[in-house]
N, C-alpha and C positions, 0 to 999 in steps of 0.2 A: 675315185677322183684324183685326177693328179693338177695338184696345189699349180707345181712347177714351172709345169707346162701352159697351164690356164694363165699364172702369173705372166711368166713371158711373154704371151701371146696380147695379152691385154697391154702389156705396156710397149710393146712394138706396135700394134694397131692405134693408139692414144699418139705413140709419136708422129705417125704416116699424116696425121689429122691436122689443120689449120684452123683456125676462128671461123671463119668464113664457109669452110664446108660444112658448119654448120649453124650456120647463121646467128655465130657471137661477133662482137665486136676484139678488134685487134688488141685495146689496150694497151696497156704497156709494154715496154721491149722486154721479150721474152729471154731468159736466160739459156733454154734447152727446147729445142721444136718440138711442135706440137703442141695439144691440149695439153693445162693441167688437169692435176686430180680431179679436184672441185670441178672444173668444166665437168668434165663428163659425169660426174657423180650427179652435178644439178640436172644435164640433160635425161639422165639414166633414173633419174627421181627417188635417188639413195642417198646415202648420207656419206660424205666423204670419209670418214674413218673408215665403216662398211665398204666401200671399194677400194680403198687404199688398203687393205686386209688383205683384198684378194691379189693386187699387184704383188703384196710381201707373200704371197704365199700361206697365208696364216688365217686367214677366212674360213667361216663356213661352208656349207656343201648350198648353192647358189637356186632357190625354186624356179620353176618353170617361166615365171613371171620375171623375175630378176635377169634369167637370162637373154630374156627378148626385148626386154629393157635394154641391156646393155649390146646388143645387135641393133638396136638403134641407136642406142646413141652414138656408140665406133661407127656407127656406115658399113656394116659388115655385108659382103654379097651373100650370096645361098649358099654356097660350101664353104665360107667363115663361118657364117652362123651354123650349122651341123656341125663342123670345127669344134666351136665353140661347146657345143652340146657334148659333142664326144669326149670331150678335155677331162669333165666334170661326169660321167657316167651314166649321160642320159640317151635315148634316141633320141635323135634329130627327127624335127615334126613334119609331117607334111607337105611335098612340095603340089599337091595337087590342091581339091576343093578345101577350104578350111584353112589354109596358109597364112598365119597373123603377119610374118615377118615382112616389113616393108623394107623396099630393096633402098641401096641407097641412092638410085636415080629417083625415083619419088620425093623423096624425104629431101634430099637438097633442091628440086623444084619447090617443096611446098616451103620451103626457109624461105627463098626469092618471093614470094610471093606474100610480103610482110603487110603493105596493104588493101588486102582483098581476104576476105575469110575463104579458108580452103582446110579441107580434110582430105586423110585417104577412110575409104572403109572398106566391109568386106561385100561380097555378094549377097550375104545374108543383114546386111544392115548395122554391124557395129562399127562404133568408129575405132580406128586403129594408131592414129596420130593425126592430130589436130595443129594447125595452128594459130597463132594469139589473138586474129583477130576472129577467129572461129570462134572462140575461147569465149572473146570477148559478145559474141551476136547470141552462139546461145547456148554458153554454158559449156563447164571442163565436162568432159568424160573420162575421166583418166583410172576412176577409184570405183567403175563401175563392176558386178560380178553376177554370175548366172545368168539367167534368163536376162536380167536388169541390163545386160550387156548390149542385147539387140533393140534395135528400136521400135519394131514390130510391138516387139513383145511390150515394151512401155504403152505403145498409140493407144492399143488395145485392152492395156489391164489396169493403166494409170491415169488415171482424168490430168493430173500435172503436169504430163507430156504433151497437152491440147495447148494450154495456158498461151503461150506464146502464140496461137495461132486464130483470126478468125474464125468463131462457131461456124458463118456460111461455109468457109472453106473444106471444114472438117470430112464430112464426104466425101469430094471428089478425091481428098489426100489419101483419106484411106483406100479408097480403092486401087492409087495407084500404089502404095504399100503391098495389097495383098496378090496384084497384077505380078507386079514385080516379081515378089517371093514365088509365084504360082512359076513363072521361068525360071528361077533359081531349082526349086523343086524337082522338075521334070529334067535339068541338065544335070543334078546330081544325085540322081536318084538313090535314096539307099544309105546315102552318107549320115553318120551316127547325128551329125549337129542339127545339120535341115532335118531330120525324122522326130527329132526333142521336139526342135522350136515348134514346125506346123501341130504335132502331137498338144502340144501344151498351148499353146493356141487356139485350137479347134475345142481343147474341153475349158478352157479359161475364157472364151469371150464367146459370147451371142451372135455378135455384130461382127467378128471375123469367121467365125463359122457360114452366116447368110452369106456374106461376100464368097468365102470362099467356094463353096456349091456355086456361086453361077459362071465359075472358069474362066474370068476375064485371065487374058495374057498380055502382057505389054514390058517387056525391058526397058528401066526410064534411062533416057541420055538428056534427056532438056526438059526442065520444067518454071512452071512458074510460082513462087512462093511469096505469099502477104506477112512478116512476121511481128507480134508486137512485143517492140522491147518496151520492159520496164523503164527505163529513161529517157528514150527517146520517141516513143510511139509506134505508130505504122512504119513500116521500110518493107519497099516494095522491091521483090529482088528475084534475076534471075539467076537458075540456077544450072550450069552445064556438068553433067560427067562425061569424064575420060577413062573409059578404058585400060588396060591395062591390058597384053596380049593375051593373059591367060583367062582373062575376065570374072578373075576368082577379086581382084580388089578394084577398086575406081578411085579414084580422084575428082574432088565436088570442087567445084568454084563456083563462090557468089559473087553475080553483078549486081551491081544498082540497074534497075529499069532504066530503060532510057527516058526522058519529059517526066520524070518525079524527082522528089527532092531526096531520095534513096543514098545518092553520093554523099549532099551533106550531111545528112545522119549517119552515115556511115564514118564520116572522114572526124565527128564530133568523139563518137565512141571510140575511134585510135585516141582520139588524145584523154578520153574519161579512163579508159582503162579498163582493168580487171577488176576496180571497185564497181563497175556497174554490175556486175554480174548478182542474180540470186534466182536460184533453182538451176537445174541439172536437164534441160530439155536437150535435144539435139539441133 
């Protein structure tokens, strides 16, 4: 690991950075450009001494987790963040199926988009950053791990995962769940993550094993979801993905329906917050 260079590197990328690219507010006149510390340490979901360690060079040797944190929160393209990885002694992960890393064209669209819940995820269903009012409709995913990561895997092995959702509905979601996975499957075949998931899937649930045997195929880009929040009820909402060219992650945006009251319960929960929140659904 070289301290040195990782150091350097981090604090010339924190300088390159503004409020704004990454959707903090300006504050006060800054004495030296760029993010401080604390910014990125709150984006990067560490604790400011911990990366003020690694700016001085004096840090620890940085996990997997940490450093894909902090390629998000710098804005770092695909050969920063390998960069990055290199610095510190590790391979750089994946630019094919399986790639966590959101680029920073993503990640500053989903900042702008402060009133409308939006996530990126992957093609396998986890989410990979979220924003507030995502947060706020249904629930952080941030501290999620293993299997608990995919959403699959919750629909199917967690009744808690349903909670937010009409029981009529429960069907026709899951099928578009295991539709979905069923094209993720067959475009990456072989891949160590999709051969876990459907693996553990298939011997973990009943109801995604029937589904799975009848081979439905369908890529979702537009759906429609009924979801019930604890504070505000039914919110009727639709849902669009974007792509992304490699189609390994997507980008979700929620609308309100049109001729429902889905806007203002929507526009009530920006102002209730992150206290509304309880339980962990997607």
């Amino acid at each position: 690991m070289d301290r040195t260079e990782l150091a350097d590197f981090l604090r010339r990328r924190r300088a390159q950075l503004v409020p704004s690219d990454v959707g903090l507010a300006p504050g006060v006149r800054r004495r030296t450009p760029g993010l401080r510390r604390d910014e990125v340490a709150l984006l990067a979901g560490m604790s400011t001494d911990y990366y003020t360690r690694l700016e001085q060079a004096r840090g620890p040797h940085p996990s997997t987790q940490v450093l894909a944190a902090l390629a998000r929160a710098l804005r770092l393209t695909d050969d920063e963040r390998d960069h990055l990885y290199h610095l510190v002694g590790d391979p750089a992960p994946t630019r094919a199926g399986g790639d966590k890393h959101v680029g920073p064209g993503l990640l500053h669209l989903l900042t702008k988009l402060d009133d409308t819940p939006a996530c990126v995820i992957s093609d396998l269903g986890e989410v990979l950053v979220q924003n507030r009012m995502h947060t706020i409709l249904l629930g952080d995913n941030a501290d999620r791990a293993g299997l608990d990561r995919y959403y699959a895997w919750r629909w199917f092995t967690d009744p808690a995962a349903r909670e937010r959702f009409p029981a009529e509905d429960w069907d026709r979601l899951g099928r578009k769940h295991v539709a979905d996975l069923r094209a993720t499957a067959a475009r990456r075949s072989g891949d160590a993550d999709v051969t876990e998931l459907i693996g553990s899937l298939r011997g973990g649930s009943e109801e995604f094993e029937r589904l799975w045997d009848e081979h439905q195929v369908a890529v979702r880009v537009s759906d429609q979801k009924r979801i019930l929040h604890p504070e505000v009820g039914l919110i009727d909402i639709n849902c669009e993905t974007l792509l992304t060219p490699s189609t390994t992650q997507h980008l979700l945006v929620y609308f309100p329906r049109p001729g429902t009251d889905a806007q203002a319960k929507l526009d009530l929960l920006r102002v209730i917050g992150t206290q509304a929140l309880s339980g962990k659904p997607r």
